[in-house]
Structures are given as structure tokens and as C-alpha cells.
PDB file as gemmi writes it, atoms N, CA and C in Angstrom:
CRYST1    1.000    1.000    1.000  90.00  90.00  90.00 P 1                      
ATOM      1  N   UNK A   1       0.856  -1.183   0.000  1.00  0.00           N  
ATOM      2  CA  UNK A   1       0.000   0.000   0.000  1.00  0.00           C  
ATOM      3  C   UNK A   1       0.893   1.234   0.000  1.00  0.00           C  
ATOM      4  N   UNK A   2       0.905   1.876  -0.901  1.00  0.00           N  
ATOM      5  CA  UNK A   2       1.850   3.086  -0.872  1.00  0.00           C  
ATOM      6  C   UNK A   2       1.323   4.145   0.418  1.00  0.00           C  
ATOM      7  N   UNK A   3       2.332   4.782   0.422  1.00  0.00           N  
ATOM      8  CA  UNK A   3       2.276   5.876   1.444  1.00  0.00           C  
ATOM      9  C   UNK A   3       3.103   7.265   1.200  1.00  0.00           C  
ATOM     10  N   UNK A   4       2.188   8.304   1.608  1.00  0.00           N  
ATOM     11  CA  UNK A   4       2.678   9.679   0.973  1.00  0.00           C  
ATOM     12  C   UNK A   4       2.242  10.429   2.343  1.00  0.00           C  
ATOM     13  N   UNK A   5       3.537  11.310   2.460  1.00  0.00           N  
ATOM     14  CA  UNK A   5       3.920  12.261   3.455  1.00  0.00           C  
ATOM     15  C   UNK A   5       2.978  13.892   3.151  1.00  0.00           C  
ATOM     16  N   UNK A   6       2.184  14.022   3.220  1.00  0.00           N  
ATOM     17  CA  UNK A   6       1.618  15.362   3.038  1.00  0.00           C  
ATOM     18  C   UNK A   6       2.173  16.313   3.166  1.00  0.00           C  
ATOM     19  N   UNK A   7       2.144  17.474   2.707  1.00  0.00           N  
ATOM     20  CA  UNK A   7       3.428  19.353   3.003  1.00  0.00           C  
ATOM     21  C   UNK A   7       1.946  20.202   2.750  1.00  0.00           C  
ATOM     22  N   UNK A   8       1.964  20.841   4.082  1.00  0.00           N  
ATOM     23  CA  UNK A   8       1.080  22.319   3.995  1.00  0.00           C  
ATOM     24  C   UNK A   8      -0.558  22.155   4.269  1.00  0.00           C  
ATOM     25  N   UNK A   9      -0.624  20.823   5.353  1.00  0.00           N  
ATOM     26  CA  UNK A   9      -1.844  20.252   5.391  1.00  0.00           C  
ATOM     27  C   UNK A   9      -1.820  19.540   7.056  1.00  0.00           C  
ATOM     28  N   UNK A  10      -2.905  19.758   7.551  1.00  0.00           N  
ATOM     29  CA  UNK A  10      -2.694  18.943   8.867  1.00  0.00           C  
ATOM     30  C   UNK A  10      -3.006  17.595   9.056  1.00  0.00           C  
ATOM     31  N   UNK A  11      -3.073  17.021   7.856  1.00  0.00           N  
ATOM     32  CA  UNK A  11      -2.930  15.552   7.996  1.00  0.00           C  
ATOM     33  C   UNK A  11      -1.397  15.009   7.753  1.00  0.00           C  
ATOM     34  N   UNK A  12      -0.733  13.908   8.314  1.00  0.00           N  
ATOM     35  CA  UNK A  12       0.326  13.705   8.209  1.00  0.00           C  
ATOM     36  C   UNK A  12       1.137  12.685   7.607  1.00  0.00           C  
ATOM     37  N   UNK A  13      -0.224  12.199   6.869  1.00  0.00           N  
ATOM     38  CA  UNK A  13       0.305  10.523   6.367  1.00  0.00           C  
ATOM     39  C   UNK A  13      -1.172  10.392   5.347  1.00  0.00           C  
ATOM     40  N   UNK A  14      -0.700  10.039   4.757  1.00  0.00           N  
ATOM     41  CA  UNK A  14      -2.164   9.128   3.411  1.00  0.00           C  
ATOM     42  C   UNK A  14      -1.737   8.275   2.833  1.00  0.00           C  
ATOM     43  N   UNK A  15      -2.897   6.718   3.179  1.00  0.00           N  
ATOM     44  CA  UNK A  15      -2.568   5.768   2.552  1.00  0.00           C  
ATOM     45  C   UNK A  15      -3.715   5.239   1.726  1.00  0.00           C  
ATOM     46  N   UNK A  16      -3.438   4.823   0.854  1.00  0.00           N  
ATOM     47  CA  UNK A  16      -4.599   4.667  -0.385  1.00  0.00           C  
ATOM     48  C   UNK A  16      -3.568   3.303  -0.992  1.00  0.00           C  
ATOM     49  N   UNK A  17      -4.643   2.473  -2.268  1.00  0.00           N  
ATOM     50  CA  UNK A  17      -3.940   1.712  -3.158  1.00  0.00           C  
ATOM     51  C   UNK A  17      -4.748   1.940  -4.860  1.00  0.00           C  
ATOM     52  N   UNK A  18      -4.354   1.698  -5.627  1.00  0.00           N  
ATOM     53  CA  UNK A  18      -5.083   1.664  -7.147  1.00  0.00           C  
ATOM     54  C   UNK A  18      -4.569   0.740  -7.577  1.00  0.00           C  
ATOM     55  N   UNK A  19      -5.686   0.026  -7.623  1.00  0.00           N  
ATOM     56  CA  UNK A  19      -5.831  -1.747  -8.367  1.00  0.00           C  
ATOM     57  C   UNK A  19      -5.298  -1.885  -9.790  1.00  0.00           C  
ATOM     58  N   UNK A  20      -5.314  -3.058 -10.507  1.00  0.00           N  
ATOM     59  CA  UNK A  20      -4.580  -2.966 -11.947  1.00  0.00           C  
ATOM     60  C   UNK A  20      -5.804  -2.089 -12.819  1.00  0.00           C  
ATOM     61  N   UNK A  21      -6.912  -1.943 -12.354  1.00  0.00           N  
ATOM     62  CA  UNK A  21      -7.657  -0.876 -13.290  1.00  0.00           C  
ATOM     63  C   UNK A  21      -7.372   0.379 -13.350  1.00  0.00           C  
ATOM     64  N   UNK A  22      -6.689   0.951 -12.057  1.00  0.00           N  
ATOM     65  CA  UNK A  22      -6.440   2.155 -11.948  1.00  0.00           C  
ATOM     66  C   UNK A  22      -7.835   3.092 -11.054  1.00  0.00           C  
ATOM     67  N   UNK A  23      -8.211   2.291 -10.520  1.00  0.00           N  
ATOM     68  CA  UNK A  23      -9.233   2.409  -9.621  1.00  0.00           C  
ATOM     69  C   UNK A  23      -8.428   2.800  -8.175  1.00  0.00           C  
ATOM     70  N   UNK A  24      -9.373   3.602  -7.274  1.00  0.00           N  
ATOM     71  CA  UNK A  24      -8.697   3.650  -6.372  1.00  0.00           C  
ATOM     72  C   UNK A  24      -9.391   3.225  -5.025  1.00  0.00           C  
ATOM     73  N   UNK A  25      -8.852   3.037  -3.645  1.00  0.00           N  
ATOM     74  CA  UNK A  25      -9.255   1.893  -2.409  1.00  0.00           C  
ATOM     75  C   UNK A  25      -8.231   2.472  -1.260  1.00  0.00           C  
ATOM     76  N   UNK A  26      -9.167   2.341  -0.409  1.00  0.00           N  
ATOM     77  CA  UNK A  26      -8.366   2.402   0.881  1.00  0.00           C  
ATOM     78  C   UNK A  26      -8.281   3.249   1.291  1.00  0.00           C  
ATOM     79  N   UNK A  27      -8.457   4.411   0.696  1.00  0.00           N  
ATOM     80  CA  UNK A  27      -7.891   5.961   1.175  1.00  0.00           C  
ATOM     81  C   UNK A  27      -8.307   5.999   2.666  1.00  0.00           C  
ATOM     82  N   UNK A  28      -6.623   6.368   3.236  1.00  0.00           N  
ATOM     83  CA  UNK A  28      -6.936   6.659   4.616  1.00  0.00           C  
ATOM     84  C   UNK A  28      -5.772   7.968   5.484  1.00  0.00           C  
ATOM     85  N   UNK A  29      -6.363   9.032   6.286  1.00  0.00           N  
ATOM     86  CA  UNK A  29      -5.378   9.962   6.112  1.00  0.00           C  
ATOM     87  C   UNK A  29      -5.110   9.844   7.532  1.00  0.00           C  
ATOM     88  N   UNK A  30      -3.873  10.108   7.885  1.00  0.00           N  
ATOM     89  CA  UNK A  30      -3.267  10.169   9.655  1.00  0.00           C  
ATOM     90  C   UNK A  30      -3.646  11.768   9.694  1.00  0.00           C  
ATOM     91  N   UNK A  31      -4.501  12.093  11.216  1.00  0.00           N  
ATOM     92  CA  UNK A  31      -4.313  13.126  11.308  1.00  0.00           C  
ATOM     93  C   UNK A  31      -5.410  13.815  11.097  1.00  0.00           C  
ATOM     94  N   UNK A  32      -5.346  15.663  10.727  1.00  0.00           N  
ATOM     95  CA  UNK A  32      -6.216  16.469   9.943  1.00  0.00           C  
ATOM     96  C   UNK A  32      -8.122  16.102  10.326  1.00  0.00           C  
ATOM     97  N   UNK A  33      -8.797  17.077   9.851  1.00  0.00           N  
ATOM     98  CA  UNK A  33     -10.076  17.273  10.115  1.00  0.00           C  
ATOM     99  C   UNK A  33     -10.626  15.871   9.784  1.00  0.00           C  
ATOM    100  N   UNK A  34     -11.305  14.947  11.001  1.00  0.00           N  
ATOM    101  CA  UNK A  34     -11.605  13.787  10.801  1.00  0.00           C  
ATOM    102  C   UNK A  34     -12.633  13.434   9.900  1.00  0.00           C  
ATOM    103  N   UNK A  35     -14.015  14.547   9.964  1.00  0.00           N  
ATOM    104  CA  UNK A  35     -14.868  14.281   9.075  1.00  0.00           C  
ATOM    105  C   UNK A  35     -14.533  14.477   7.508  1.00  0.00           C  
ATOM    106  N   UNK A  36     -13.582  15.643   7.168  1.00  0.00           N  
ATOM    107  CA  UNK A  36     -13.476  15.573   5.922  1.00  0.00           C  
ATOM    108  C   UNK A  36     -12.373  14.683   5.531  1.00  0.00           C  
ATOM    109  N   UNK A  37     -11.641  14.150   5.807  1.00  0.00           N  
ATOM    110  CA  UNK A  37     -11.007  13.011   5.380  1.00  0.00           C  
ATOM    111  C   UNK A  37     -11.644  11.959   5.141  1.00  0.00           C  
ATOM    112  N   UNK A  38     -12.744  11.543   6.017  1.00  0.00           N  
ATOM    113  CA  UNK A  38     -13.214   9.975   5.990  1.00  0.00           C  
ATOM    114  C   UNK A  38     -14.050  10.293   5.054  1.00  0.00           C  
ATOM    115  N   UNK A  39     -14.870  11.726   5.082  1.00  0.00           N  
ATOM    116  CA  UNK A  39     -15.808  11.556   3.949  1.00  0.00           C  
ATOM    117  C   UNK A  39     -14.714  11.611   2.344  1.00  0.00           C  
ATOM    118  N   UNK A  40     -13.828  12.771   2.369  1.00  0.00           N  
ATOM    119  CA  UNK A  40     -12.967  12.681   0.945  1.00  0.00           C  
ATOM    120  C   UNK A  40     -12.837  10.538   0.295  1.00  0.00           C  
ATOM    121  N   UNK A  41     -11.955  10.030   1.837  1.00  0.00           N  
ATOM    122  CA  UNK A  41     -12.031   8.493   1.505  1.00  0.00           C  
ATOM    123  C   UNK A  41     -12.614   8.049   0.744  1.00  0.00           C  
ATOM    124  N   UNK A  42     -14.322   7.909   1.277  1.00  0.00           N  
ATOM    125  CA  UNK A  42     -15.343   7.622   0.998  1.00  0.00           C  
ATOM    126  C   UNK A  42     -15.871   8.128  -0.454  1.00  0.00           C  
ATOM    127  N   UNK A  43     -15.526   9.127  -0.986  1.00  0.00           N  
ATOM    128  CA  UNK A  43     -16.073   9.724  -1.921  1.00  0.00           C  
ATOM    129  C   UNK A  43     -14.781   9.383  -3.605  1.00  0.00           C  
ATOM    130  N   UNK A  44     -13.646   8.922  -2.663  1.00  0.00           N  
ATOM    131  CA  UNK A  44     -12.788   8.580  -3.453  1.00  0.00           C  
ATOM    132  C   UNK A  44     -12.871   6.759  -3.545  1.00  0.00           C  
ATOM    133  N   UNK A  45     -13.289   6.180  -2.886  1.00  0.00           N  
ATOM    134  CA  UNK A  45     -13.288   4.758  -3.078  1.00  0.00           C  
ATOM    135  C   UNK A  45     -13.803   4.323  -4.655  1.00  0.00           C  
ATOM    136  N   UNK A  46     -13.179   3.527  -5.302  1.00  0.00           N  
ATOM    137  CA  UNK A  46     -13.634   2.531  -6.388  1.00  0.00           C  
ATOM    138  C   UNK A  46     -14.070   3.798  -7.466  1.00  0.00           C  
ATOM    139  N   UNK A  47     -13.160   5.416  -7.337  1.00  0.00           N  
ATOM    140  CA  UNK A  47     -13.285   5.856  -8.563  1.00  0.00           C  
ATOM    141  C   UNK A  47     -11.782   5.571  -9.364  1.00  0.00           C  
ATOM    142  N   UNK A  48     -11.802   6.013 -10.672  1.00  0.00           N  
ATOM    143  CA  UNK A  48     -10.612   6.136 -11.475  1.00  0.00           C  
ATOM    144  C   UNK A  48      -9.500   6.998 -10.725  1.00  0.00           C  
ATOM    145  N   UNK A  49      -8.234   6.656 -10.676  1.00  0.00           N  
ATOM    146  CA  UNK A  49      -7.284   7.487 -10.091  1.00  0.00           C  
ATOM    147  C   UNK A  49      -7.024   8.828 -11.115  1.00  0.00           C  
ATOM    148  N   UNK A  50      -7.195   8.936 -12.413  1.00  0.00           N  
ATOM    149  CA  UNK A  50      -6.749   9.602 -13.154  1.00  0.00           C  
ATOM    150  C   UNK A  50      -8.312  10.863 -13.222  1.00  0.00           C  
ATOM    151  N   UNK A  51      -9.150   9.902 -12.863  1.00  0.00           N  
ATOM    152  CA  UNK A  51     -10.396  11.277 -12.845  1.00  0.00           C  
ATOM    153  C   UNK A  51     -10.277  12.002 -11.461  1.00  0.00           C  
ATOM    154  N   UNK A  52      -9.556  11.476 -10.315  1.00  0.00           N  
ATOM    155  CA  UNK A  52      -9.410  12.123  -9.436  1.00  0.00           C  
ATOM    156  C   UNK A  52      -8.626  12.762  -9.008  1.00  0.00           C  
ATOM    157  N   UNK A  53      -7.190  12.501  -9.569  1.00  0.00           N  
ATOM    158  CA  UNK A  53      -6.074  13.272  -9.900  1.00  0.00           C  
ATOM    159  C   UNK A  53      -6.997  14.712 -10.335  1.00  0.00           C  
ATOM    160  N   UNK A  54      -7.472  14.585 -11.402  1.00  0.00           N  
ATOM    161  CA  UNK A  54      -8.175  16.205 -12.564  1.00  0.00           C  
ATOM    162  C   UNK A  54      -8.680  16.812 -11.367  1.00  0.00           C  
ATOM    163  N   UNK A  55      -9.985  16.008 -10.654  1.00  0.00           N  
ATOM    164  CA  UNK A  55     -10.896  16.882  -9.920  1.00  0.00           C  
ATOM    165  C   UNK A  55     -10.573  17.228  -8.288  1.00  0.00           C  
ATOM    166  N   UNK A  56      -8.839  16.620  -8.063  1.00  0.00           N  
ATOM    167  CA  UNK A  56      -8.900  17.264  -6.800  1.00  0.00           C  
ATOM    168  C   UNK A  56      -7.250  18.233  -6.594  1.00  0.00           C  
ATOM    169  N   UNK A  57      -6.903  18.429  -7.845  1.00  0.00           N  
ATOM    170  CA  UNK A  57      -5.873  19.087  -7.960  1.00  0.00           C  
ATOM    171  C   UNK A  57      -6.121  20.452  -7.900  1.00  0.00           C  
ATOM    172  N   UNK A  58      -5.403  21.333  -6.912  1.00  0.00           N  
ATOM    173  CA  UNK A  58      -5.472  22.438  -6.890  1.00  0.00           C  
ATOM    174  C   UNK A  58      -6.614  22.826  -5.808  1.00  0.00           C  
ATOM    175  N   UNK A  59      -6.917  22.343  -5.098  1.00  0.00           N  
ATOM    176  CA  UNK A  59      -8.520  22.314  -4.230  1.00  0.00           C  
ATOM    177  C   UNK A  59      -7.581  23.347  -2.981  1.00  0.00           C  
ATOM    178  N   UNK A  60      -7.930  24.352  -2.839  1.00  0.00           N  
ATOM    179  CA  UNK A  60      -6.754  25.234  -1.491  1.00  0.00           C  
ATOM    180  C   UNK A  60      -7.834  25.087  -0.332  1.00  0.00           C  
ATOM    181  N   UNK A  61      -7.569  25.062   0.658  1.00  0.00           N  
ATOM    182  CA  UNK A  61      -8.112  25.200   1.982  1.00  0.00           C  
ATOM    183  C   UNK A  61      -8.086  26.234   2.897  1.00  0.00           C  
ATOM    184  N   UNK A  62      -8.829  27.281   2.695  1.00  0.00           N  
ATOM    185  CA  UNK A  62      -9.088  28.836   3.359  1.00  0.00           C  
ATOM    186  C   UNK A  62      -7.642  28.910   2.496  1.00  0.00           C  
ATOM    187  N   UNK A  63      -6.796  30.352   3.531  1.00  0.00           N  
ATOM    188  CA  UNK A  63      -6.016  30.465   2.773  1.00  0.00           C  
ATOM    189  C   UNK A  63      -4.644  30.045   2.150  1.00  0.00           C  
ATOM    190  N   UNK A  64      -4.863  28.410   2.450  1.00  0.00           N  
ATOM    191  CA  UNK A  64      -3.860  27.884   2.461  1.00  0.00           C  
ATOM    192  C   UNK A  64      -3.885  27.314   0.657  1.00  0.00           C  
ATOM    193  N   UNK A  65      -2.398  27.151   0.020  1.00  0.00           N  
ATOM    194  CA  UNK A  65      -2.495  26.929  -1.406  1.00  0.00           C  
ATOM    195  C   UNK A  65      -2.781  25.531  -1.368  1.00  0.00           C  
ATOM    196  N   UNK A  66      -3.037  24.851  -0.807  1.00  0.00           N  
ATOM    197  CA  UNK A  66      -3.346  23.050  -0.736  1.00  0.00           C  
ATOM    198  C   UNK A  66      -4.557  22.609  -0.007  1.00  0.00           C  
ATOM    199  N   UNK A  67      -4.462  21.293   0.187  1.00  0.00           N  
ATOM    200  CA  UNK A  67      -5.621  20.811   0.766  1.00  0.00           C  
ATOM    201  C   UNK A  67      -5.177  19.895   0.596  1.00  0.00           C  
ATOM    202  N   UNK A  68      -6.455  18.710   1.908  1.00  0.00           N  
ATOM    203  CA  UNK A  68      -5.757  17.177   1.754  1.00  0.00           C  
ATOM    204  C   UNK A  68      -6.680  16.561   0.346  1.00  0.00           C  
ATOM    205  N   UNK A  69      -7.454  17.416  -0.195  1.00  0.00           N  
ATOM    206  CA  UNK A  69      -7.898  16.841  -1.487  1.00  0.00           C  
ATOM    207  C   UNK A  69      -6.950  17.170  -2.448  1.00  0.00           C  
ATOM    208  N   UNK A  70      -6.468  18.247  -2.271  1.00  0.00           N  
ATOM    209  CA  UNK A  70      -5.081  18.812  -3.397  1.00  0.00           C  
ATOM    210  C   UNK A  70      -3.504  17.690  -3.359  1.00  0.00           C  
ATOM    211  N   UNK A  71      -3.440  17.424  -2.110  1.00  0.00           N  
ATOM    212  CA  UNK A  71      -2.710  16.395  -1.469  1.00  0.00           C  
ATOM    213  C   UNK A  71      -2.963  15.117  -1.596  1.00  0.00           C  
ATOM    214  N   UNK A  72      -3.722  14.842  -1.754  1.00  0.00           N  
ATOM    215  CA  UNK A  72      -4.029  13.702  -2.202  1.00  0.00           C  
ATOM    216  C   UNK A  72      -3.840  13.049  -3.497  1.00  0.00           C  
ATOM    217  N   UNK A  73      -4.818  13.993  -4.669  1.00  0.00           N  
ATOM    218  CA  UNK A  73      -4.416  14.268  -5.774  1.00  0.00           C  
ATOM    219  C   UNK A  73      -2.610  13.723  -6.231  1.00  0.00           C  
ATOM    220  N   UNK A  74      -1.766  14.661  -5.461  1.00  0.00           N  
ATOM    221  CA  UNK A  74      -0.555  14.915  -5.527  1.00  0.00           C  
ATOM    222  C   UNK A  74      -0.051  13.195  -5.429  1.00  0.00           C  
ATOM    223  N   UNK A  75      -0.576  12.543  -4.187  1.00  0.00           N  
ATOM    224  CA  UNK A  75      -0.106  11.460  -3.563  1.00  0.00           C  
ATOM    225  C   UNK A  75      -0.359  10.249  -5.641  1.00  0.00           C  
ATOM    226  N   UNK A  76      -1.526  10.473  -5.653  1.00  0.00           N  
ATOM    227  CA  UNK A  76      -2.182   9.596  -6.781  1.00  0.00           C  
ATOM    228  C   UNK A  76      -1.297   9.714  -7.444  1.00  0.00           C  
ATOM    229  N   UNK A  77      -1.432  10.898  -8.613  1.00  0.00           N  
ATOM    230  CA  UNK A  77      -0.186  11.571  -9.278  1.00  0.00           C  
ATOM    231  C   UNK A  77       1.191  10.898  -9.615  1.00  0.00           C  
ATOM    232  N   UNK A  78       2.161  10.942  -7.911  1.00  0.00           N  
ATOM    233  CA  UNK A  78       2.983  10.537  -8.008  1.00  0.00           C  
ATOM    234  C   UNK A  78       3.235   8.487  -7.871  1.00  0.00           C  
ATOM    235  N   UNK A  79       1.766   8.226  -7.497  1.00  0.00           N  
ATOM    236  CA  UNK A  79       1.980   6.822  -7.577  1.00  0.00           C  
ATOM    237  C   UNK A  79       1.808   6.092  -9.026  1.00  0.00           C  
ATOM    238  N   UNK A  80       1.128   6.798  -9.864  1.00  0.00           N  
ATOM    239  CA  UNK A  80       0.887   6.778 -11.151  1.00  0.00           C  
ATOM    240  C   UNK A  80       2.299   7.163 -12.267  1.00  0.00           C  
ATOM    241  N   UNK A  81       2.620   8.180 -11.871  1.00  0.00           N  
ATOM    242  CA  UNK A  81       3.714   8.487 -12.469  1.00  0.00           C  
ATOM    243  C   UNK A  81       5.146   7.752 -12.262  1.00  0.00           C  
ATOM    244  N   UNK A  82       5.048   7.116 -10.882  1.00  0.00           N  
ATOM    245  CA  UNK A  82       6.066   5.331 -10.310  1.00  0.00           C  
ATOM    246  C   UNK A  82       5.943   4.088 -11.253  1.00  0.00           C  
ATOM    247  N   UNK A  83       4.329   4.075 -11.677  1.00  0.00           N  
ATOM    248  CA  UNK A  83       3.944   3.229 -12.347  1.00  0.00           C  
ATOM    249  C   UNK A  83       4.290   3.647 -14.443  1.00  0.00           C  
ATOM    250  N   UNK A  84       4.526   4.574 -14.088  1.00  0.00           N  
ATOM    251  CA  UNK A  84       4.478   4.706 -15.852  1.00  0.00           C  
ATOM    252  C   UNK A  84       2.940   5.149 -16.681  1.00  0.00           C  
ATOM    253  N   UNK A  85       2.268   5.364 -15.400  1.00  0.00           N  
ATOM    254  CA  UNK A  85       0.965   5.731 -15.539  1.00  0.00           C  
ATOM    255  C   UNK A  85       0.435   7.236 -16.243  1.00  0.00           C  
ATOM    256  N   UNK A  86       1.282   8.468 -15.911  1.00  0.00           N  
ATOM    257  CA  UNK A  86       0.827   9.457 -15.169  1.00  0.00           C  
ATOM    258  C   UNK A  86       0.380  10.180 -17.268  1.00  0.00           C  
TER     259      UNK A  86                                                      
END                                                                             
């Protein structure tokens, strides 16, 4: 299960996996605002990694330039781009 270190977000850890479809599972974040993580999880389970990469890139949080949906994104991204995916 890969694992990605978050920057500029108060969650401190996200672990997720994307199956050979490129689907994604598991999402789970250490840390940060509990309800919106479990719901982001939840809302990210068993979609495409590459449609969720698009729709959560760039997502800022008040005035911060990120978010753990922007962060997340990021996490996908770079597991895709490991894979030859991106």
C-alpha cells in the first residue's frame, strides 16, 4: 500500500492503493479534520485514479495553497507516475 507524506496540510500521512484498473481503495489519512477526510475516503473509493487526480488538484483550503484533497491528488499523481501511468 503506498504511502505519501503530506506538506502544507494537517494531515500527516495518506494511505490509499489503485488496483490494476487504476481504480482507487483504501484511502486513509493520519491526522487532519476527521470528518473531511473519511468523507474525501469515501467519496474517493472505487473511482478512477486519473479522474481524481483532474478533480482534486489544486482544491486550497481557506487560505492555504493546498488541501488534503489537493494532497491527495498529488499522492495519486505521483503513484501513477512510479507506475508509468501518469
Amino acid at each position: 500500500m503506498p504511502s505519501f507524506t503530506p506538506k502544507g496540510v494537517c494531515s500527516t500521512r495518506i494511505d490509499f492503493e489503485i488496483d490494476d484498473e487504476g481504480l482507487v481503495h483504501n484511502v486513509s489519512f493520519t491526522r487532519g479534520c476527521a470528518g473531511n477526510a473519511a468523507g474525501l475516503a469515501r467519496l474517493a473509493e472505487g473511482r478512477p485514479s486519473a479522474e481524481l487526480v483532474e478533480l482534486l488538484s489544486g482544491v486550497p483550503c481557506g487560505a492555504k495553497s493546498t488541501s488534503c484533497p489537493d494532497q491527495l491528488a498529488e499522492a495519486l499523481s505521483q503513484e501513477l507516475a512510479s507506475r508509468g501511468q501518469s
